[in-house]
C-alpha positions as CSV (number, residue, x, y, z in Angstrom):
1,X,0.0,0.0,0.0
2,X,1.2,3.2,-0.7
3,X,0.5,7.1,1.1
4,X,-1.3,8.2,-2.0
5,X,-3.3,4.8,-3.6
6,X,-2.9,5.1,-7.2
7,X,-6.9,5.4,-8.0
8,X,-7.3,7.8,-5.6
9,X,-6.8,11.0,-7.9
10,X,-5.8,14.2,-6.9
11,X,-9.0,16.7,-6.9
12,X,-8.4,20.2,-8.3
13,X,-11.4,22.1,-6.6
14,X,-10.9,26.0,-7.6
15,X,-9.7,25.1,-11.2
16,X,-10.1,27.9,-13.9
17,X,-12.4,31.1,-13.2
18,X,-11.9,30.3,-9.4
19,X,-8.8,29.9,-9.6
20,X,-8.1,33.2,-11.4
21,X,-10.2,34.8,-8.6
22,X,-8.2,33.2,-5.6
23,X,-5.2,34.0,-7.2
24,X,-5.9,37.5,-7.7
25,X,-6.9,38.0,-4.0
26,X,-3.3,36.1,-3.1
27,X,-1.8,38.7,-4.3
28,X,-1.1,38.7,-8.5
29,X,-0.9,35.9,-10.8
30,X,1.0,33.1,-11.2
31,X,3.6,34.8,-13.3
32,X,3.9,37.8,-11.0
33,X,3.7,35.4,-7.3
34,X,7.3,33.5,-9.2
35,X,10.7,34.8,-8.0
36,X,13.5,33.6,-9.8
37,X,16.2,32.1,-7.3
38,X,13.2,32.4,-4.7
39,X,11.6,29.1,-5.7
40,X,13.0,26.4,-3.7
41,X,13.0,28.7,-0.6
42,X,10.2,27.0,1.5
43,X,10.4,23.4,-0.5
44,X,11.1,22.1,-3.9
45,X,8.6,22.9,-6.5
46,X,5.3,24.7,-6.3
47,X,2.1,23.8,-4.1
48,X,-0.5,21.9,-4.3
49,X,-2.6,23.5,-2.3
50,X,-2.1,27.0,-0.1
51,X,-4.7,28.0,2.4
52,X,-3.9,31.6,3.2
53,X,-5.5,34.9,5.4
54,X,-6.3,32.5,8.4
55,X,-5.0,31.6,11.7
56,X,-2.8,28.3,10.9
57,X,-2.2,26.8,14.8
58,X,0.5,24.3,14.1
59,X,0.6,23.3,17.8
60,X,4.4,23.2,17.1
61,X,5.8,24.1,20.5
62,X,6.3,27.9,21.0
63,X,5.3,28.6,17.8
64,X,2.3,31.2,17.1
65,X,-0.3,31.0,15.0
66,X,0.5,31.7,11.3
67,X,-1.1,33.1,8.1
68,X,-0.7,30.6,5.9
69,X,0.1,27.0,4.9
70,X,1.4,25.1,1.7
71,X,1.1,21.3,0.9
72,X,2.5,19.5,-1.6
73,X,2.5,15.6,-2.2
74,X,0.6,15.2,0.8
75,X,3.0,16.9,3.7
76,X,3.7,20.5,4.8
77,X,5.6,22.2,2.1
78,X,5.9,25.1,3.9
79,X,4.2,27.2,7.2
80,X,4.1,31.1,7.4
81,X,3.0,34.7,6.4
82,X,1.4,35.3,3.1
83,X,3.4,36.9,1.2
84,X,6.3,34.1,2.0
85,X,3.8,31.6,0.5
86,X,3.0,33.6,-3.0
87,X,6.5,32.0,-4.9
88,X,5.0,28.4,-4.5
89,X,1.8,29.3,-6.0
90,X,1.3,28.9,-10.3
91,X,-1.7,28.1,-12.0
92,X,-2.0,24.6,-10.8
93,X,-2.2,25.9,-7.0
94,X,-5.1,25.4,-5.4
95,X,-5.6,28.3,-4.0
96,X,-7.7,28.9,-0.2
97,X,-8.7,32.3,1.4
98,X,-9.2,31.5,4.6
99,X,-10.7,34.9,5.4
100,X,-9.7,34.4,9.0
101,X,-10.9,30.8,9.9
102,X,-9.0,29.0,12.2
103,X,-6.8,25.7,10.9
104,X,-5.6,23.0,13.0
105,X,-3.9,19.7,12.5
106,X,-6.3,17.0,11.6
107,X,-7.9,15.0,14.8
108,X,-6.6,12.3,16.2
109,X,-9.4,10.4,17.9
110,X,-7.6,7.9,19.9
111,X,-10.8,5.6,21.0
112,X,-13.5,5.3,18.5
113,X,-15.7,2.5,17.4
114,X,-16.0,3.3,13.6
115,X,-18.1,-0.2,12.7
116,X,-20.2,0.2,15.5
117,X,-20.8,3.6,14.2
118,X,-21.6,3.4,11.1
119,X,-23.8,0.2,11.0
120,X,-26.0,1.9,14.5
121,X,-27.2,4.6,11.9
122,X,-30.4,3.6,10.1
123,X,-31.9,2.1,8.3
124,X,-29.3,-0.7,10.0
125,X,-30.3,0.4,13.6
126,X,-32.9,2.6,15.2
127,X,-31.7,5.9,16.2
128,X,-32.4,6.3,19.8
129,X,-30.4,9.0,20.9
130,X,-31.0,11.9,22.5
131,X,-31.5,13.8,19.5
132,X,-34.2,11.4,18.1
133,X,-36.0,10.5,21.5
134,X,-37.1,12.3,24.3
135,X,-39.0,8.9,25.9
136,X,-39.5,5.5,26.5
137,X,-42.9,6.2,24.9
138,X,-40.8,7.8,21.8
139,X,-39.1,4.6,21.6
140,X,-41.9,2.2,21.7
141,X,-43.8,4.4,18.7
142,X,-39.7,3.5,17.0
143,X,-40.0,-0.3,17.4
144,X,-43.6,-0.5,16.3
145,X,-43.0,1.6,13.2
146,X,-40.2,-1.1,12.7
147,X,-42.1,-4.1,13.0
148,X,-44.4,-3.2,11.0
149,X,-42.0,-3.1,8.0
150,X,-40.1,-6.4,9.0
151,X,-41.6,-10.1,8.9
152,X,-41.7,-12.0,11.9
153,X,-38.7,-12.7,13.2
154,X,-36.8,-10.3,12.1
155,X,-34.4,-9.1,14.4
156,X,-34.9,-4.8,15.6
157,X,-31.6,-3.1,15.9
158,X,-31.5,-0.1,18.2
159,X,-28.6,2.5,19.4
160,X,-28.1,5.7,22.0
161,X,-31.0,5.8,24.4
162,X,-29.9,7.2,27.5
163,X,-32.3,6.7,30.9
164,X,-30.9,10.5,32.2
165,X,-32.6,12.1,29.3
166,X,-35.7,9.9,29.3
167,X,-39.1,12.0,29.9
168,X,-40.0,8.9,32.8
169,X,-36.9,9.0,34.6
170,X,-36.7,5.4,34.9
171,X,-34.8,2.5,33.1
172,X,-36.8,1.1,30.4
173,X,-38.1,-2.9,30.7
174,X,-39.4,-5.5,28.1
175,X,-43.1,-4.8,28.9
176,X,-42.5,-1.2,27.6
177,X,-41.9,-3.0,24.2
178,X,-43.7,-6.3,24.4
179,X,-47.1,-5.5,23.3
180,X,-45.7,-3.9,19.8
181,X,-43.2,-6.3,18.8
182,X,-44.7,-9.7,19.8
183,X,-42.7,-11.6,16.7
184,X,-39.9,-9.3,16.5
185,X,-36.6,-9.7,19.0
186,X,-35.8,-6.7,19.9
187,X,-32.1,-5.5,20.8
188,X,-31.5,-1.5,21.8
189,X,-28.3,-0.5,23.0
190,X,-27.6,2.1,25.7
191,X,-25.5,5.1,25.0
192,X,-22.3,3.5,26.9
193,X,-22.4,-0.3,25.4
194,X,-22.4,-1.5,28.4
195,X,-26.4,-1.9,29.0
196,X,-28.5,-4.0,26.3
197,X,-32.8,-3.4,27.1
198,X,-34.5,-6.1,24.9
199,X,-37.8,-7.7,24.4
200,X,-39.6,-10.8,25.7
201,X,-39.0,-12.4,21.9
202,X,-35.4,-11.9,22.4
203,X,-35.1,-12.9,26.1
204,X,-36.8,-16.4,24.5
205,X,-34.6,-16.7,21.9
206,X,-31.5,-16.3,24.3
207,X,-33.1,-18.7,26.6
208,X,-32.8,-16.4,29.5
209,X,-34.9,-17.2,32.3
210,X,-35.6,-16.3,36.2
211,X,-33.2,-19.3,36.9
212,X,-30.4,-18.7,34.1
213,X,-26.9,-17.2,35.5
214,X,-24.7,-14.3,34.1
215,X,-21.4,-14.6,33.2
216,X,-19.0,-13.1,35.8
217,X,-19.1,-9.3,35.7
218,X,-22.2,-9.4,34.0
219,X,-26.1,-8.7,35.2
220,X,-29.6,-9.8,34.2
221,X,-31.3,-7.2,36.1
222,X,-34.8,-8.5,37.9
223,X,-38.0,-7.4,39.3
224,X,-39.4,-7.9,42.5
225,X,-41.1,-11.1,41.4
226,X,-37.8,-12.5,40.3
227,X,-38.3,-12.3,36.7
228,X,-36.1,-10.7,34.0
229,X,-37.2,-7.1,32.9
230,X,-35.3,-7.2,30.0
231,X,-32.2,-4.8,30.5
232,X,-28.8,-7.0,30.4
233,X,-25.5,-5.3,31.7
234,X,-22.1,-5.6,30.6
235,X,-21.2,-9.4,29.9
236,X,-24.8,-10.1,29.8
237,X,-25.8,-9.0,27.1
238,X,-23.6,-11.8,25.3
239,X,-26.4,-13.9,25.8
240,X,-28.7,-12.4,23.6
241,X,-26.0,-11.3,20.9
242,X,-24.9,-14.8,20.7
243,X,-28.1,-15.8,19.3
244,X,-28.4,-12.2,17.2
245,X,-27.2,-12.2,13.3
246,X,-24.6,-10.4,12.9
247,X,-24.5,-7.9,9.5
248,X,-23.6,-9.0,6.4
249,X,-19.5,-8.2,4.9
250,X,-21.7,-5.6,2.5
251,X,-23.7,-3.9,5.6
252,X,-20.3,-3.7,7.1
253,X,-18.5,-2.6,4.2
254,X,-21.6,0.1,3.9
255,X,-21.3,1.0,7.7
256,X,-17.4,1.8,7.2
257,X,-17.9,4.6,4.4
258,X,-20.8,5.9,6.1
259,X,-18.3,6.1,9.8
260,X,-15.7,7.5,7.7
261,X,-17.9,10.0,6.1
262,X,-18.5,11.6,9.4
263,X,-15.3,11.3,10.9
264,X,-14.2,13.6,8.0
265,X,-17.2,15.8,9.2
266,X,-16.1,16.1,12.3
267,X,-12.4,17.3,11.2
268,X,-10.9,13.7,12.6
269,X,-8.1,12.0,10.3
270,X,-6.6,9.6,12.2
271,X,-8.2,7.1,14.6
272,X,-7.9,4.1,16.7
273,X,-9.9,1.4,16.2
274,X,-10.7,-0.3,19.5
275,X,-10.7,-3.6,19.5
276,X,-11.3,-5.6,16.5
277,X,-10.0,-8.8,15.0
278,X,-8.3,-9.7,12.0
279,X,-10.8,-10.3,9.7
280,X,-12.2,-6.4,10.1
281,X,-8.0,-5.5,10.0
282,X,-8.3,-7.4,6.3
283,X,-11.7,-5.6,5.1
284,X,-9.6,-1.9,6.2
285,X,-6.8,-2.8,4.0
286,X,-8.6,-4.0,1.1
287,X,-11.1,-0.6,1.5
288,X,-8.0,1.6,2.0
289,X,-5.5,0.2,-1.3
290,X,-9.2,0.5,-3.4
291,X,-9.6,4.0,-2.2
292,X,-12.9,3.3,-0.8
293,X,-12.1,5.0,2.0
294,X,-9.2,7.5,3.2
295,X,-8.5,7.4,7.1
296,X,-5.0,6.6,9.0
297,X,-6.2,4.0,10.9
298,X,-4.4,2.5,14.2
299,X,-5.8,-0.7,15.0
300,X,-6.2,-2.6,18.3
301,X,-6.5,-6.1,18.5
302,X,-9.5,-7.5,20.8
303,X,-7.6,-10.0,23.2
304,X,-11.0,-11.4,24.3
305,X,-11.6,-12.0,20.7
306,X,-8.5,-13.4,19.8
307,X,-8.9,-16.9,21.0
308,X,-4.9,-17.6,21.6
309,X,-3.7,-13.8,21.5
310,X,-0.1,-15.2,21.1
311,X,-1.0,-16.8,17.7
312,X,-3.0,-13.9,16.6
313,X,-0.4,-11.9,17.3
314,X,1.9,-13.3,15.6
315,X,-0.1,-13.4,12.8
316,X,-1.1,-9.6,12.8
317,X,2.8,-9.2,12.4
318,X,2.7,-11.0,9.3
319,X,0.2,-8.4,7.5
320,X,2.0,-6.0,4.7
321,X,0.5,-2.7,5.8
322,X,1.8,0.7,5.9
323,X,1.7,2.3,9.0
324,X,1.0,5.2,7.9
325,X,-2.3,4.2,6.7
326,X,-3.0,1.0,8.6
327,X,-1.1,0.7,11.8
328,X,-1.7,-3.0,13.5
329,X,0.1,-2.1,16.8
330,X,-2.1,-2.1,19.6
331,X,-3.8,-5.1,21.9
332,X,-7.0,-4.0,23.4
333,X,-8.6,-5.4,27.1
334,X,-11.5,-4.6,28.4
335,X,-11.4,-4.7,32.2
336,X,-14.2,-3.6,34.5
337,X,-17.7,-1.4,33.4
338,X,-18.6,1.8,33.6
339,X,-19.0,4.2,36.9
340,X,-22.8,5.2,36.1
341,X,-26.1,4.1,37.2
342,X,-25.4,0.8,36.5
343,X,-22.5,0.6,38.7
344,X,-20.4,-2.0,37.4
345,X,-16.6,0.0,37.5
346,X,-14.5,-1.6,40.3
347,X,-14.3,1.0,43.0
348,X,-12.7,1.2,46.6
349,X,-14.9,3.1,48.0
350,X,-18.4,1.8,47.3
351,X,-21.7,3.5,45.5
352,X,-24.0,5.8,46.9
353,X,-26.1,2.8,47.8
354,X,-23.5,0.6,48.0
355,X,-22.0,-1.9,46.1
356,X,-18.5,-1.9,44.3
357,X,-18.7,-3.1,40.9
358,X,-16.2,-5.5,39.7
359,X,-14.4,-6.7,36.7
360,X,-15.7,-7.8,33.4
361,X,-12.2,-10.1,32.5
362,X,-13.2,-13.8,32.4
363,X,-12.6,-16.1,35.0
364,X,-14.5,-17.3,37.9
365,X,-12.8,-15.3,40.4
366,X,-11.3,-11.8,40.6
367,X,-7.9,-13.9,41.2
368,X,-8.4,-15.7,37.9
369,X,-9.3,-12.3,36.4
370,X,-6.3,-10.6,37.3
371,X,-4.3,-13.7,36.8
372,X,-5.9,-13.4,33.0
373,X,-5.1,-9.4,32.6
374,X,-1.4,-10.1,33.7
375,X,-1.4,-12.3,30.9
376,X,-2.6,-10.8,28.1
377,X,-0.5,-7.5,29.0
378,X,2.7,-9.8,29.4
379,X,1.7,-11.5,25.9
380,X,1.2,-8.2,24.2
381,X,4.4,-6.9,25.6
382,X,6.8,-9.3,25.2
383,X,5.3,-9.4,21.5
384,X,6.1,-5.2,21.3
385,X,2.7,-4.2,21.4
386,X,1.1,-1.4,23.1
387,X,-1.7,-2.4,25.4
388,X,-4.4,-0.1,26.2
389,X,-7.1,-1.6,28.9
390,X,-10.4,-0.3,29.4
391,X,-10.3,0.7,33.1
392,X,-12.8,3.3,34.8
393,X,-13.2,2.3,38.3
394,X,-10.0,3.2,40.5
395,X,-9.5,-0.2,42.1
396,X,-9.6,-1.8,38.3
397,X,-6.8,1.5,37.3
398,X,-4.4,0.3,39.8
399,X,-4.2,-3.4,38.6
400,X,-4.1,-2.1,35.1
401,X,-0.9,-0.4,36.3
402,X,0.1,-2.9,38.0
403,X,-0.2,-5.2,35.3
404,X,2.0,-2.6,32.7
405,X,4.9,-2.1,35.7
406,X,5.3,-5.5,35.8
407,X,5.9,-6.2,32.1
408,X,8.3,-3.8,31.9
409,X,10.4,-4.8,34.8
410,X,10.1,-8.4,33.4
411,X,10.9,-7.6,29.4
412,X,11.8,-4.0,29.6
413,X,10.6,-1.7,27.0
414,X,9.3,1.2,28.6
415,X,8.7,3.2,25.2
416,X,5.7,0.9,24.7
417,X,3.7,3.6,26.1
418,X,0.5,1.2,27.4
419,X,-2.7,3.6,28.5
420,X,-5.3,3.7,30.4
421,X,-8.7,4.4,28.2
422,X,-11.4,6.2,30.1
423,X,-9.5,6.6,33.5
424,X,-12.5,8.2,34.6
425,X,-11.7,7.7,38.5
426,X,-7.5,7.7,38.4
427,X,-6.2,8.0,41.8
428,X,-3.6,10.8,41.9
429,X,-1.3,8.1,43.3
430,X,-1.7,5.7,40.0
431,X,-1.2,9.6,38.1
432,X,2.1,9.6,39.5
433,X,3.5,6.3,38.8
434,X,1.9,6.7,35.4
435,X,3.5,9.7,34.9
436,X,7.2,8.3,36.3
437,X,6.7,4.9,33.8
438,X,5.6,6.8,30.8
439,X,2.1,5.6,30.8
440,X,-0.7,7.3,29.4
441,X,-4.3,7.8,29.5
442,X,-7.6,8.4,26.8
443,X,-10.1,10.3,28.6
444,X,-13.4,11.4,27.4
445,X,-14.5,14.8,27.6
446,X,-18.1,14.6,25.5
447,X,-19.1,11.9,27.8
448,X,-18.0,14.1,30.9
449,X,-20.0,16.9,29.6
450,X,-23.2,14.4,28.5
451,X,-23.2,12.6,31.7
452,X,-22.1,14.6,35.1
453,X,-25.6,15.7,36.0
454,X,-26.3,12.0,36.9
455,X,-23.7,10.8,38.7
456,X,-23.8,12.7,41.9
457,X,-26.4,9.8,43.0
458,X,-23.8,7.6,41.7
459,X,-20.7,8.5,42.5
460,X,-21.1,11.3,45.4
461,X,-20.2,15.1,44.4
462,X,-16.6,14.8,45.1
463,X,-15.8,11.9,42.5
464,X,-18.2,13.4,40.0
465,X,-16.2,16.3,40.1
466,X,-13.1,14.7,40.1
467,X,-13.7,12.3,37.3
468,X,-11.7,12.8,34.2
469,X,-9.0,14.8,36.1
470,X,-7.5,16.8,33.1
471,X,-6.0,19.2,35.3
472,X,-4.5,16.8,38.0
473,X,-3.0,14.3,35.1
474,X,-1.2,17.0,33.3
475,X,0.3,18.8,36.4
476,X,2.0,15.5,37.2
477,X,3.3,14.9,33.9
478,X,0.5,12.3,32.3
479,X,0.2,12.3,28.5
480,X,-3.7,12.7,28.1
481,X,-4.6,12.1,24.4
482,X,-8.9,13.1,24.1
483,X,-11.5,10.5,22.6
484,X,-15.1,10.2,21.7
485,X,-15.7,6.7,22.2
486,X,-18.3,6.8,19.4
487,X,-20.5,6.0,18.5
488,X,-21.1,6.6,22.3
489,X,-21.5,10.1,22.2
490,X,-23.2,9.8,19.0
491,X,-21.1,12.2,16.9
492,X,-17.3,12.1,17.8
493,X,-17.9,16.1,18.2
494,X,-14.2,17.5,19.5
495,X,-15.6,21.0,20.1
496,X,-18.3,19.8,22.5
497,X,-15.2,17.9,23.5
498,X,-12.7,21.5,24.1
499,X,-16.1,23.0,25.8
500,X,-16.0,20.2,28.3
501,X,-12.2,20.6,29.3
502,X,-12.8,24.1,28.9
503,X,-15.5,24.5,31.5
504,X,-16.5,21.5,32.9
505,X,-20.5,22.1,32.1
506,X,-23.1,19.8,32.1
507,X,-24.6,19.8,28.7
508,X,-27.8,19.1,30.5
509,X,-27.9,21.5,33.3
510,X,-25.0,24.1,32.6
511,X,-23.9,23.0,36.6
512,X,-19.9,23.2,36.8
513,X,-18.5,19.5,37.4
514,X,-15.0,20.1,38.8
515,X,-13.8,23.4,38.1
516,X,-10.5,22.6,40.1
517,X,-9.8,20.4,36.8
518,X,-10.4,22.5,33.9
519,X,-7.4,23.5,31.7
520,X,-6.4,26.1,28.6
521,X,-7.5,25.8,25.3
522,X,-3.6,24.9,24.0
523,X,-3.4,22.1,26.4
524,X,-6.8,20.7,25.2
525,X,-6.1,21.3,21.6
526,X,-3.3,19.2,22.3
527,X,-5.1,16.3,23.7
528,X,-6.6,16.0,20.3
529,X,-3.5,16.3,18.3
530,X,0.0,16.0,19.3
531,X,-0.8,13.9,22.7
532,X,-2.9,11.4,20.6
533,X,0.2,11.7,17.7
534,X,2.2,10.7,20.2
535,X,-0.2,7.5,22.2
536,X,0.3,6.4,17.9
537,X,4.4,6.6,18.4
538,X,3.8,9.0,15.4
539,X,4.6,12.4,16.7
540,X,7.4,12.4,14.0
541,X,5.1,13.3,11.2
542,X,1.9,13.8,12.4
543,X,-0.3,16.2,15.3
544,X,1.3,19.0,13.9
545,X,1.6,21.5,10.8
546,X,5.0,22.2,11.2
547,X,7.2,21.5,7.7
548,X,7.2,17.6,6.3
549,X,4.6,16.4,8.7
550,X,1.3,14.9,7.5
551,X,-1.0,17.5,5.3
552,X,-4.0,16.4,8.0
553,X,-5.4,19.7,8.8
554,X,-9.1,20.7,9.7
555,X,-10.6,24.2,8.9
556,X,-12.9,25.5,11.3
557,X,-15.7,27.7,10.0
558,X,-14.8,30.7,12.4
559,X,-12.0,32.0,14.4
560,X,-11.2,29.4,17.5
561,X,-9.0,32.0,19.6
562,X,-12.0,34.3,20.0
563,X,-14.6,32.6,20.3
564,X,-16.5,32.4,23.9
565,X,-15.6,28.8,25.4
566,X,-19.1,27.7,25.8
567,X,-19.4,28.0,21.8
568,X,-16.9,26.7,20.7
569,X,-19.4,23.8,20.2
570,X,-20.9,25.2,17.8
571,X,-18.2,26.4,15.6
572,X,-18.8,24.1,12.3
573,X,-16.0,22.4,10.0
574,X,-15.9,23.8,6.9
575,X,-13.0,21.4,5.3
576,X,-11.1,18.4,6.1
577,X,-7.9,17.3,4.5
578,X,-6.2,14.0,4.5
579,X,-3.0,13.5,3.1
580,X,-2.9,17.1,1.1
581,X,-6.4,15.5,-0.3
582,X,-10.0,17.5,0.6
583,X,-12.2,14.7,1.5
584,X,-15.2,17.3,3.2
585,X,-16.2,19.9,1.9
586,X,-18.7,21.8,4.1
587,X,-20.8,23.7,1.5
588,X,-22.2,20.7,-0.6
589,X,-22.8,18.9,2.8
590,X,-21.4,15.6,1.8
591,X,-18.4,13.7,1.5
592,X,-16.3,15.3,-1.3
593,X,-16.0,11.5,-2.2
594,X,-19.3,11.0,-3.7
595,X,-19.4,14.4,-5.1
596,X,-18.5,15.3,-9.2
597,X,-15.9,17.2,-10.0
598,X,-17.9,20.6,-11.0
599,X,-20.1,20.0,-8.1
600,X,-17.2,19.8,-5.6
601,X,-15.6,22.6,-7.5
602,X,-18.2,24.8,-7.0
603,X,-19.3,23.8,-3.8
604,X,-15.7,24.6,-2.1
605,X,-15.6,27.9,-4.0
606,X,-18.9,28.9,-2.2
607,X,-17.8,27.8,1.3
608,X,-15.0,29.7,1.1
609,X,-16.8,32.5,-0.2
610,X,-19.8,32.8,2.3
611,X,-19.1,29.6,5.0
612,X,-20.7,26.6,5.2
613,X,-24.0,28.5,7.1
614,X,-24.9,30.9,4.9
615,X,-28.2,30.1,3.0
């Protein structure tokens, strides 16, 4: 595979009049913008593509923002003022004004679920977010709707309902459901993953009873009679999607465009794929050397999934990628739950309400657990991969470190740089030795603005506010790289992301949630671009726009620096670019991918005329 695959061809957007036009504002033509001796100044040859008259933030280390930017076969060329920039412009420059909109390096979204995001959209899977619902009742009129159209049993996909923004204020249970899909199993998905609400169909078709028993970690939650009500948590739910079809290789195939699609929205251009085995690492390849899609991709490996991780390992070694593109280089474990109302992190000190959670690792003991997380990290280790272990709850955090500390005594090789994803509840203490053994963390700052208002029942006010500790990590020298999670959070938004670290308010309430832990808009800039450059060992030529790193760059449809924290939110993207290549394009609204040439052409020259919100 190479950077640029051969059918992907380059795309000239501001060809002919435009270009004459953006030219002219640059400052002359062509002819006129050429030095001679001047040429090879900032790079050999002339651009491909200068965006010019913004704010460039490189997020190269003391470095101010700059005017303008030029790429050429898909790095940096060159970073600066305008009128530095003019001698690497002719007429086959693509040429941006910027008119003061603010570009960054592309997004590196270090914990994202892109399958699971693009298959939960519809008409694959209900859309029960938020957004969509504002009830059980909303959700019920969903699934009728949908069995309607299907025969009987046919399975009823759903994604994102969320019991803190339900109109009843309650968890949901089969009988809310039962009545309109009698022939239909029915399978919605929380917002987090870690709950599954499903109907009696499906309960009968997973052959769960009053009398059948979880799998450690995992919950079939009851009502006072004994009975199931339908909602399964964490390893639970395994149950029912063991007896669930899974989506066909063209539904997935169909689901990765449509996650890449919005990634490139959203201004992200690299991601990590979390968790995943090696069939789905085969179906990125063969979609990334077709050009079907155009995303650097890192890529964990599930170690629950990977039957005898060793062997898989060794196998994943075996696979002709390049890195830049594809990156197989990561082992993800999945440790405890999640530290909301369904309580199932591993915490010392217990719920308000009681109880402690526990670990979702298999095994019939918390000593077999732990036994199997040393031994998975130790594989992965010895094997040079980076581990990165779902751990939320503080007591699971410290045997995560633990387990890390104790690989690298035994094997060395510290410069693994194994993380903690979510963190949520990281004891100063573990901070430290994270910090002194070059470990890192993912947090997830959409999820800490989506979700604070309803963990004070959970959690008590001091954890809530503590949670994600942004400003506590970084003081003691923790790399903190910034993640979504999506599909989640629904959209992998990273300004509702910077609002979060910026001011810790609920989205629901506007209540501050820690104000002790919020930080400045470079350190949370950085979160999304050199810090998760670096959690990819790829700092070298990517997270920044400094000359010869990655052309990955995101142009936001305003000016970042001043605008009010609480809307940064709401500032759109207006381009993405991957690889010196424009795959969005904010004024046609779609992937520039599945728009023609003249379409795209004209569609870029308008955004950059009047923004992507202007009629």
């Amino acid at each position: 595979m190479t950077a640029r695959p051969r059918n992907v061809r380059r795309r000239r957007f501001l060809q002919g009049v435009g270009a004459g036009i953006a030219l002219g504002a640059f400052g002359g033509t062509a002819q006129a913008a050429a030095h001679p001796g001047h040429g090879n100044a900032f790079g050999h040859g002339k651009a491909d593509l200068v965006l010019f008259n913004g704010d460039i933030l490189t997020m190269e280390r003391g470095r101010g923002p700059a005017e303008a930017i030029a790429i050429k076969d898909g790095v940096v060329q060159a970073v600066g003022r305008t009128r530095e920039l003019r001698r690497l412009v002719n007429s086959r420059t693509e040429v941006v004004d910027l008119r003061g909109r603010t570009v960054l390096p592309g997004i590196n979204d270090g914990h994202f679920h892109p399958l699971g995001l693009g298959t939960g959209q519809p008409p694959l899977t209900l859309d029960l977010s938020r957004d969509a619902v504002g009830s059980i009742a909303d959700i019920r009129d969903l699934v009728a709707e949908a069995a309607r159209d299907k025969e009987p049993g046919e399975w009823i996909r759903g994604f994102g309902w969320d019991q803190g923004y339900l109109a009843e204020g309650r968890y949901p249970t089969r009988h809310d459901i039962d009545e309109v899909s009698p022939e239909n199993p029915a399978a919605l998905r929380e917002w987090s993953g870690h709950a599954l609400w499903v109907n009696s169909k499906a309960l009968e078709l997973a052959g769960i009873t009053r009398d059948t028993r979880p799998p450690l970690g995992g919950e079939i939650v009851k009502d006072g009679d004994g009975e199931p009500t339908g909602l399964l948590l964490e390893g639970a739910a395994g149950l029912v999607n063991a007896v669930m079809p899974d989506f066909t290789e063209e539904e997935k195939r169909r689901g990765m465009r449509v996650a890449v699609d919005i990634m490139h929205r959203h201004g992200i251009t690299s991601v990590t794929d979390a968790g995943i085995d090696l069939g789905s690492v085969r179906r990125y390849q063969e979609m990334l050397e077709s050009g079907d899609i155009r995303q650097r991709c890192t890529i964990m490996i599930a170690a629950s999934s990977a039957g005898d991780l060793r062997e898989t390992l060794l196998a994943a070694r075996e696979l002709e990628t390049d890195p830049a593109w594809l990156n197989v280089s990561q082992v993800k474990i999945f440790a405890d739950g999640v530290p909301t109302q369904a309580r199932t992190a591993w915490v010392s000190e217990p719920y308000v309400g009681g109880g402690h959670g526990g670990l979702t690792l298999p095994g019939g003991s918390v000593e077999e657990q732990l036994s199997i997380l040393n031994g998975w990290v130790m594989t992965a280790h010895e094997l040079g991969f980076q581990v990165g272990t779902h751990a939320t709850g503080d007591r699971t955090i410290h045997a995560v470190v633990d387990a890390y500390q104790a690989a690298v005594e035994r094997f060395g090789g510290a410069g693994l740089r194994h993380y903690v994803i979510h963190g949520d509840l990281t004891s100063p203490g573990d901070l430290r030795r994270m910090a002194d053994l070059g470990f890192a963390a993912s947090f997830n700052p959409q999820i800490k603005r989506s979700l604070s208002h309803q963990l004070v029942d959970v959690l008590g006010r001091e954890r809530t506010d503590y949670q994600w500790p942004y400003r506590t990590a970084l003081d003691l020298g923790v790399s903190i790289a910034s993640a979504s999670d999506s599909p989640v959070v629904g959209m992998p938004n990273f300004r509702a992301g910077l609002a979060a670290m910026l001011t810790r308010k609920s989205l629901a309430t506007g209540e501050v949630f820690g104000a002790e832990e919020i930080i400045g808009l470079g350190e949370a800039l950085a979160t999304y671009t050199t810090a998760g450059a670096w959690q990819d060992h790829a700092e070298r030529w990517k997270g920044t726009l400094g000359r010869g790193m990655a052309a990955d760059l995101v142009v936001l449809d305003g000016n970042l620096l001043r605008t009010p924290h609480e809307e940064i939110v709401d500032l759109p993207v207006g381009m993405t670019v991957v690889g010196g290549d424009v795959v969005y394009d904010a004024a046609t609204a779609k992937p520039v991918r599945t728009a023609s040439a003249a379409s795209a052409a004209s569609g870029l020259a308008r955004y950059m005329s009047t923004g992507c919100c202007h009629g």
